[in-house]
C-alpha positions as CSV (number, residue, x, y, z in Angstrom):
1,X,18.0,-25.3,-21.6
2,X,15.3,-27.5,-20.0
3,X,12.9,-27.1,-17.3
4,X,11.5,-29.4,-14.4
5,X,8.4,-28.3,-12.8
6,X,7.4,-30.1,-10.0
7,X,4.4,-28.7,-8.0
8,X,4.3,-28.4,-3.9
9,X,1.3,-27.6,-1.3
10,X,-0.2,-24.3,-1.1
11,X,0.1,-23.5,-4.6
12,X,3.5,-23.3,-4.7
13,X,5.6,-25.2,-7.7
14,X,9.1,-25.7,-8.1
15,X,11.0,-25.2,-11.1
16,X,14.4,-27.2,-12.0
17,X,16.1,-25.1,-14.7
18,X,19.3,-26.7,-16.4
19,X,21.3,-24.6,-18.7
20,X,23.9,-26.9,-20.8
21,X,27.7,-26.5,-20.0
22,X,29.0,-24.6,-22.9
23,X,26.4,-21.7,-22.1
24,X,27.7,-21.6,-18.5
25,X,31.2,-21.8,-19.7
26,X,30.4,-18.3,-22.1
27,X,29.0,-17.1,-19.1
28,X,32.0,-17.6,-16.9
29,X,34.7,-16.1,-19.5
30,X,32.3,-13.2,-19.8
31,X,32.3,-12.9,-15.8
32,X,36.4,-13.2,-16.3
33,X,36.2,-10.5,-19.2
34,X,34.2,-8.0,-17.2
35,X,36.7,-8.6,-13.9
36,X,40.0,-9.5,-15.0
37,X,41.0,-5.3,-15.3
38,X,40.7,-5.4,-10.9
39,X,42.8,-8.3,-10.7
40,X,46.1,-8.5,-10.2
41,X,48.7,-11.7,-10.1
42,X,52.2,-11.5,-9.9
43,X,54.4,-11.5,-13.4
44,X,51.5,-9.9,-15.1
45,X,50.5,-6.4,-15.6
46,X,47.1,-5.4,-14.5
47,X,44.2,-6.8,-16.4
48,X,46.3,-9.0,-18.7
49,X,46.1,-12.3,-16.2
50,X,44.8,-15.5,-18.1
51,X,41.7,-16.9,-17.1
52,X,43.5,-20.0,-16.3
53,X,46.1,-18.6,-14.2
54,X,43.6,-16.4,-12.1
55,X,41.6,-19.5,-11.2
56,X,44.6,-21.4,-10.1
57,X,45.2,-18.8,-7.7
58,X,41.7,-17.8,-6.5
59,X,40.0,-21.0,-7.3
60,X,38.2,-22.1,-10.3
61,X,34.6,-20.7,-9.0
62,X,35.8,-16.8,-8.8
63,X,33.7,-16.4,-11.9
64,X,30.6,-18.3,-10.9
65,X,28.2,-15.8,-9.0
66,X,29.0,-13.2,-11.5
67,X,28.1,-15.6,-14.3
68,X,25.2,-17.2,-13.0
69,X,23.4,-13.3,-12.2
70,X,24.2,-13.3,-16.1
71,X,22.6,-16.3,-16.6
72,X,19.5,-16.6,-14.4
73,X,17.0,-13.7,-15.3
74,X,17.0,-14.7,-18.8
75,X,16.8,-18.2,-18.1
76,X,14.3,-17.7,-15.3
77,X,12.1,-16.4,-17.9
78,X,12.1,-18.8,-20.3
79,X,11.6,-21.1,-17.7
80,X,8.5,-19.5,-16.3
81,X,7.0,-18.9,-19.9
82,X,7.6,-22.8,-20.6
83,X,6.1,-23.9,-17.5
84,X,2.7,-22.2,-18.1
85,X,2.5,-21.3,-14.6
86,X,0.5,-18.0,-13.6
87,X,3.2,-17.0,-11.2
88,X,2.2,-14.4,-8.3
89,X,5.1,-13.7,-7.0
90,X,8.9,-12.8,-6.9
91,X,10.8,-16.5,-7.1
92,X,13.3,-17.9,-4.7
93,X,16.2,-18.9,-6.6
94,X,18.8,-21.4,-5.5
95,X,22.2,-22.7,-7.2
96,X,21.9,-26.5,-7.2
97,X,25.3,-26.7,-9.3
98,X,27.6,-24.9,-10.9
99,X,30.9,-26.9,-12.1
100,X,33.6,-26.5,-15.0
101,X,32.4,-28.5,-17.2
102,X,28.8,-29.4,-15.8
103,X,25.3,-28.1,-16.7
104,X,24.6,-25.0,-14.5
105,X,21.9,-25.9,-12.8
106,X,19.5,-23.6,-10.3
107,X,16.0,-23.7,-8.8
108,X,13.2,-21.2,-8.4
109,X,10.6,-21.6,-5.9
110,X,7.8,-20.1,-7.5
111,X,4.4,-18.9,-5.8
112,X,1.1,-19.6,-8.7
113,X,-2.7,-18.6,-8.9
114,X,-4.3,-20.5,-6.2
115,X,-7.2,-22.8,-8.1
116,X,-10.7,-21.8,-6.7
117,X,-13.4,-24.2,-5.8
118,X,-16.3,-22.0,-6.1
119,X,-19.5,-22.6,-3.8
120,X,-22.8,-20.8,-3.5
121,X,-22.5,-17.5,-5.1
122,X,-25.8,-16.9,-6.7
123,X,-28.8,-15.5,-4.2
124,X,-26.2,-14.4,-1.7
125,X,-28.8,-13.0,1.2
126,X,-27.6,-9.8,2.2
127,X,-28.9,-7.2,4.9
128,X,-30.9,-4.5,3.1
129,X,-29.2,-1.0,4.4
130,X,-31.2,2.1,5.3
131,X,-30.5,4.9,3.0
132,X,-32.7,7.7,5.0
133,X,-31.4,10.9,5.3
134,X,-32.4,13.0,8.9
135,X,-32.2,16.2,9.4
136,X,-29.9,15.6,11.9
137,X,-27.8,14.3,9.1
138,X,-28.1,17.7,7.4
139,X,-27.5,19.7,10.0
140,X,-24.6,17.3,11.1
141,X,-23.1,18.1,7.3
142,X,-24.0,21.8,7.4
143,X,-21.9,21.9,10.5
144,X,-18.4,20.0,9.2
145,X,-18.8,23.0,6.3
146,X,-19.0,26.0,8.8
147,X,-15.9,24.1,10.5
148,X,-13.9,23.9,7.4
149,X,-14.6,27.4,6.4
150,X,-13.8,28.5,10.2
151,X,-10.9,31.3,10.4
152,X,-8.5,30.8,13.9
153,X,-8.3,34.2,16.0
154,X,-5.9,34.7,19.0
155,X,-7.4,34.6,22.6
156,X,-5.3,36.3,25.3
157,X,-7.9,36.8,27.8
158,X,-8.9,33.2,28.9
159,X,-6.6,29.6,29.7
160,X,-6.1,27.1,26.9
161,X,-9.5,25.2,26.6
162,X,-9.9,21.2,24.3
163,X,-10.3,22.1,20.6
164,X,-7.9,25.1,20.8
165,X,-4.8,25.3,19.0
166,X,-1.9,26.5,21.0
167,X,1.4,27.6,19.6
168,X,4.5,26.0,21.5
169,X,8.0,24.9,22.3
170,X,9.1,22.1,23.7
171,X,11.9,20.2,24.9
172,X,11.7,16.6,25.4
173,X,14.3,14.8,28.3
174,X,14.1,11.0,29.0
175,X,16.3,9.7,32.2
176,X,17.2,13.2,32.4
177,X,18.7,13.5,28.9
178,X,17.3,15.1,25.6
179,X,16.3,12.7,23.2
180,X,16.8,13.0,18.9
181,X,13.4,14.4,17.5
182,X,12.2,15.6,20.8
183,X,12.4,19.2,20.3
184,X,10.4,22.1,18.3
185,X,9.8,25.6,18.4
186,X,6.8,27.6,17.6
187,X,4.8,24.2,16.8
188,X,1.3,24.2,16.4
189,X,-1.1,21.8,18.2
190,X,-4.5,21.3,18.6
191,X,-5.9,20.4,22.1
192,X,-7.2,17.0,21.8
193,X,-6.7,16.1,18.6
194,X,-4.3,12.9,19.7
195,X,-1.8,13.5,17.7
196,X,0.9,13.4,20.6
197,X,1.2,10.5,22.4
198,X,0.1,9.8,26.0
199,X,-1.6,12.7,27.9
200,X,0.5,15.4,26.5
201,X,-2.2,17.3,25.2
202,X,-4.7,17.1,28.6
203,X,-1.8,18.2,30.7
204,X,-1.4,21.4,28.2
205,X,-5.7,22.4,28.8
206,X,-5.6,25.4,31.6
207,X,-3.0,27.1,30.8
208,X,-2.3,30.5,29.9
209,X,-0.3,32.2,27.4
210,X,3.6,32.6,28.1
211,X,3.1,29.7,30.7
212,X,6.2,27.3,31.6
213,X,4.9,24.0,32.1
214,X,6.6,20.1,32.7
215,X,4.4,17.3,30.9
216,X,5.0,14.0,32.1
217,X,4.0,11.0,29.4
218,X,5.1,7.9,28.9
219,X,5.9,6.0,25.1
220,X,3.9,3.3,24.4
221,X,5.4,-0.1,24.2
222,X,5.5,-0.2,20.4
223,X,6.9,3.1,20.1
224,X,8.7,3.8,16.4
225,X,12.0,4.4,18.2
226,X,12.9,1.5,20.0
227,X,15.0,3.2,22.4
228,X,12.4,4.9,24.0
229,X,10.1,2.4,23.9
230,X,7.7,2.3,27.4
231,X,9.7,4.7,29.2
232,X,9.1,8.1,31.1
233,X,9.7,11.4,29.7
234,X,9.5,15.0,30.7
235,X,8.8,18.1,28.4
236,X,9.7,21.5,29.2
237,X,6.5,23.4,27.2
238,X,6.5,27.1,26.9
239,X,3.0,28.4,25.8
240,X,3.2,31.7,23.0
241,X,-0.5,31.5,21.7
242,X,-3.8,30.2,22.1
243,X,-6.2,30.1,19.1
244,X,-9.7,29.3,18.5
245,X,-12.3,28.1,15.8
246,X,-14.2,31.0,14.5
247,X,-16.9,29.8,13.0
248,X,-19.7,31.9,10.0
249,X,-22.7,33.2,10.8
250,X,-25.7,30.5,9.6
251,X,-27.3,32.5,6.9
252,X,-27.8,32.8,3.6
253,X,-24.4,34.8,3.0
254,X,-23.2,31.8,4.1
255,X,-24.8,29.4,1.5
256,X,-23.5,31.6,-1.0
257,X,-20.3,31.2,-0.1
258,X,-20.2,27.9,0.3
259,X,-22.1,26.5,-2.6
260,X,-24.1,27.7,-5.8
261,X,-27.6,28.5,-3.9
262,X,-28.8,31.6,-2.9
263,X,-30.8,30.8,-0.1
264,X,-29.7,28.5,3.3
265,X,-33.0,27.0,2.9
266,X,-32.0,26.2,-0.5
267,X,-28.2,25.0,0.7
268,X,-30.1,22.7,3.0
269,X,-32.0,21.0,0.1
270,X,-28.9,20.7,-1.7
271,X,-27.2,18.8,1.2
272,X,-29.7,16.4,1.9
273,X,-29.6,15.2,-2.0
274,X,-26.3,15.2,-1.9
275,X,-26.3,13.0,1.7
276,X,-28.8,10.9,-0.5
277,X,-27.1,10.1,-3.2
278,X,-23.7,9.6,-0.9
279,X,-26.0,7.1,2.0
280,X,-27.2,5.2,-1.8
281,X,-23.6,4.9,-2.4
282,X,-22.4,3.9,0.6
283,X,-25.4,1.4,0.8
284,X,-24.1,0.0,-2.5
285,X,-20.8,-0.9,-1.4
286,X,-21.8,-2.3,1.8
287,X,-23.7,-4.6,0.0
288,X,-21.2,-5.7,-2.6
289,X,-18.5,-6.4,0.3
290,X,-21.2,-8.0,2.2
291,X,-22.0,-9.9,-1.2
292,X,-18.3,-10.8,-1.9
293,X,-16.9,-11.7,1.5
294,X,-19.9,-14.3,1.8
295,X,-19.0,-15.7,-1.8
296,X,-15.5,-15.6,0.3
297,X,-16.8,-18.0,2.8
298,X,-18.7,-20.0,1.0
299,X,-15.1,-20.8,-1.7
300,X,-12.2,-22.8,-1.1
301,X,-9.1,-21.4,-1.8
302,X,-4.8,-21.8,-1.1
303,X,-3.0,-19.1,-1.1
304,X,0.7,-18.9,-0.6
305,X,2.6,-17.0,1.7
306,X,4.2,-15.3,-1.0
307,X,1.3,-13.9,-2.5
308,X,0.3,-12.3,0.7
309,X,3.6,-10.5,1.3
310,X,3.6,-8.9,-2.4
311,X,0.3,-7.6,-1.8
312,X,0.8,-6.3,0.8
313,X,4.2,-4.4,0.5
314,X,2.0,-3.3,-2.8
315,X,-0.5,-1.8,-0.5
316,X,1.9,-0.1,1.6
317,X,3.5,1.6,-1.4
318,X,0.4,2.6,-2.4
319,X,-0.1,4.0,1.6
320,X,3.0,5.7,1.2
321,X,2.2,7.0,-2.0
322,X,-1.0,9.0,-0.5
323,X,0.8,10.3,2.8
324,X,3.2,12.1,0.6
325,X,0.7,14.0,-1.3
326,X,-0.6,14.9,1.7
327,X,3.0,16.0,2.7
328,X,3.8,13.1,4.8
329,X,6.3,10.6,4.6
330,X,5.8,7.5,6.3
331,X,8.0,7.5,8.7
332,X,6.5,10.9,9.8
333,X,3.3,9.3,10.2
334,X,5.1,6.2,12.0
335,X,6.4,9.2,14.5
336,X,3.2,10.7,15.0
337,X,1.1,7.7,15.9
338,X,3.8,5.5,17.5
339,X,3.7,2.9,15.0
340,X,6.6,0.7,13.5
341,X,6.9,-0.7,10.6
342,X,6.4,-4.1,12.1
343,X,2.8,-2.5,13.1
344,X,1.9,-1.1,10.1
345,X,2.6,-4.0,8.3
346,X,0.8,-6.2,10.7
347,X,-2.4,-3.7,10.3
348,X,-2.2,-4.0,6.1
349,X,-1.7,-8.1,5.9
350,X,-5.1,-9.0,6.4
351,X,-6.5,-6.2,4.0
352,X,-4.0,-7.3,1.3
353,X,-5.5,-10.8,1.8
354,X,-9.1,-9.8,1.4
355,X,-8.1,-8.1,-1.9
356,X,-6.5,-11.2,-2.8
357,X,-9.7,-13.6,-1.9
358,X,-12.1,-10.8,-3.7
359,X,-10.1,-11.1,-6.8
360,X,-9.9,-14.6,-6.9
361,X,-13.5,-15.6,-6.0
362,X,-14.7,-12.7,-8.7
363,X,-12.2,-14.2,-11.2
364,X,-13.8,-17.6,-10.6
365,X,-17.4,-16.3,-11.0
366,X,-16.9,-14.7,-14.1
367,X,-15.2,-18.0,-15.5
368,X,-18.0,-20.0,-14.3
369,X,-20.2,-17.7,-15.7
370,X,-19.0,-17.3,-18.9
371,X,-18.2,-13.9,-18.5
372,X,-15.9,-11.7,-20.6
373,X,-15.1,-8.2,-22.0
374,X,-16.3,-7.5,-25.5
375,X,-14.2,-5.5,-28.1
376,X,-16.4,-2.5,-27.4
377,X,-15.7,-2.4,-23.8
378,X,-12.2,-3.0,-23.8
379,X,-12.0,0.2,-26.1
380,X,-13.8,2.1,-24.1
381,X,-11.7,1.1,-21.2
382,X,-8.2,2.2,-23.1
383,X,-9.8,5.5,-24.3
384,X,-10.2,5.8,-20.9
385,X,-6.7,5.8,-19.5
386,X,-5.5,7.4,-22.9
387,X,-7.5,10.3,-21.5
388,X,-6.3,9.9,-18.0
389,X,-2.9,9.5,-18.6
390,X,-3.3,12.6,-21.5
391,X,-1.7,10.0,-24.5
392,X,-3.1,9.6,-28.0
393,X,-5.3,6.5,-27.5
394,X,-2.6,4.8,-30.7
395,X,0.4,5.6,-28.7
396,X,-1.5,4.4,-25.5
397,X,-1.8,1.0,-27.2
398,X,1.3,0.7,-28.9
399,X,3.1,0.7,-25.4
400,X,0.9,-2.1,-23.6
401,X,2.2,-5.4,-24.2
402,X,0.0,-8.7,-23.6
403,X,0.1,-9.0,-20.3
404,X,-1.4,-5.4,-19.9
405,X,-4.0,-6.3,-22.5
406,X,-4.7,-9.2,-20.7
407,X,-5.3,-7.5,-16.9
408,X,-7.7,-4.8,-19.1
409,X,-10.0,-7.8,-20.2
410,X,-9.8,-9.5,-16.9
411,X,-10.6,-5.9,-14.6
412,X,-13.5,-5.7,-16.9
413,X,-14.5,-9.5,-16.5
414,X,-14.0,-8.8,-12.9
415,X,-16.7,-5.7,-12.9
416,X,-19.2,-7.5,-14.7
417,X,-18.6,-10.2,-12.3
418,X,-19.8,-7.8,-9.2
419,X,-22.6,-6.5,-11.5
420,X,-24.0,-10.0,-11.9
421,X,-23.6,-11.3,-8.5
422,X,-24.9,-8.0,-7.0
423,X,-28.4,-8.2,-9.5
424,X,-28.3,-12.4,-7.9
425,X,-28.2,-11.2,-4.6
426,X,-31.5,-11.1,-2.5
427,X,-32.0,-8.4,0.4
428,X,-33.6,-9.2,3.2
């Protein structure tokens, strides 16, 4: 086998891989092995046709896509290894030839580690942030608590007011016809919370229990289901029960229920170290992504396509991933907030390149710097994920291979990269 790299704009390279005839050719009868029990010819029984004979009938390249997806993933590999590219994304692979007789010969369009030209990245100027804590704040804080420890009690003696949850059915007609997915029974929805579209919600505040009401919305544009997209609908709502927020009493039977002080004047105290420590926090990573997106700016960088879309579809997993711990799938939430996944991807893709340019720039510093994990650290770093991932720290080790090793140095090069930076920056 030999390889051909040749490399393209935008850190892109293309690789020429050429694998000699008589490998193709083992390739091909392996391809006619694995097949040759669904074919049938004439004046043989089933699965006892010659190679020969079924390629005079079918034609002599029956055999070829089978034995070139034999061929290329091994091949591939070797090829990438040889180049010595860092490759950063999934290749596009092409058949340049494939002939009795003939090399087999293929292409893979490769995306590779942008190169990083590094400019100011010591003494970034930054924008000091305020890390004062108000009592407002407090209070504020104090307040989200007494909501999230509220209890919901049924109200029949008043209409439905914003904030109250209302238990309903619904029936959902567009151009006079019900629609998949737009009906429910005894579903529970709070008043001005958004999470229908349109003004469903406002049309629904007034009411009164066991009320028949018609709301009138319209889908947005970019509606998930493209049928319905910008059009008029009616819902037939029927009203069973309004609820409200109940909220505790402010007192210090409250602060003992809620946390390990014994006092609400004590609770408060607690709160406003805890705000502190959360503002200091907060403060800190504003000024690191301040710090890092100016490094951004001040570097020079290509990055492919290619790169872009694997992050991002990475990031979306990861999204996907979280929404279904929180009992969600995605295309639930898609439903729920009229997005598509058009939308969604279009609202990822520029986050997916930040993490790329952060990563690259950081990598860059800590190069330029000099700046690598020591023995001590990386040790540290694998008890660490033995412990997380509950695997004797031996057994943790035995099943990472280089390339894992190698992303454990560079995520800790990569910390120590923001550490130094950060101490470089100057607040103004």
């Amino acid at each position: 086998m030999s390889v051909q790299v040749e490399k393209l704009e935008k850190s892109m390279a293309k690789l020429t891989i050429e694998v000699d005839a008589a490998e193709f050719d083992s390739a091909v009868n392996k391809a006619y092995q694995k097949n040759r029990s669904k074919i049938s010819l004439p004046g043989f029984r089933k699965g006892k046709a010659p190679r020969a004979m079924i390629e005079k009938m079918y034609g002599a390249g029956i055999f070829y896509e089978d034995a070139a997806n034999m061929i290329i993933p091994d091949a591939y590999e070797s090829a990438a290894k040889e180049s010595e590219l860092v490759i950063v994304a999934q290749p596009e692979i092409t058949v340049e030839q494939a002939e009795k007789g003939k090399p087999f010969i293929f292409t893979a369009m490769v995306a590779v580690k942008p190169e990083v030209t590094l400019g100011e990245y010591k003494g970034i100027e930054v924008e000091k942030q305020s890390v004062e804590v108000t009592q407002e704040d407090v209070d504020e804080a104090i307040e989200h608590v007494r909501e999230s420890n509220s209890r919901m009690i049924t109200v029949d003696d008043r209409a439905t007011q914003d904030g109250d949850t209302v238990i309903i059915d619904f029936d959902g007609y567009c151009d006079g016809e019900p629609f998949e997915g737009g009906k429910a029974e005894d579903y529970s929805l709070v008043l001005g919370s958004h999470s229908f579209i349109d003004t469903f919600e406002e049309q629904l505040v007034g009411k009164n229990i066991d009320d028949e009401v018609e709301v009138n919305v319209t889908f947005p544009d970019q509606y998930q289901a493209e049928e319905l997209r910008g059009k008029a609908a009616m819902f037939k709502v029927k009203i069973h029960e309004i609820k409200q927020k109940e909220l505790p009493e402010l007192d210090d039977d409250f602060a003992q229920d809620v946390s390990d002080c014994d006092t609400l004047e004590e609770y408060k105290e607690d709160m406003k170290k805890s705000l502190q420590e959360n503002k200091e926090e907060a403060a800190k990573r504003a000024k690191e992504e301040d710090v890092v997106n100016k490094i951004i700016d001040n570097a020079s960088m290509d990055i492919p396509d290619q790169m872009v879309v694997t992050q991002t579809n990475q990031m979306i997993r990861e999204f996907a991933q979280n929404l279904q711990y929180q009992g969600l799938s995605v295309e639930q939430y898609m439903q729920f907030t009229g997005m598509t996944q058009q939308s969604l991807i279009e609202e990822i893709q520029p986050q997916a390149l930040k993490r790329i340019q952060s990563r690259l720039v950081l990598e860059a510093v800590a190069e330029a710097e000099g700046i690598d994990a020591t023995e001590e650290e990386v040790e540290k770093e694998l008890e660490n994920m033995a412990a997380m991932y509950q695997l004797e720290l031996d057994k943790l080790k035995e099943r990472m291979g280089e390339g894992e090793m190698k992303q454990v140095h560079m995520d800790i090069a990569v910390q120590k990269a923001v550490d130094f930076v950060m101490e470089a920056a100057v607040e103004k």
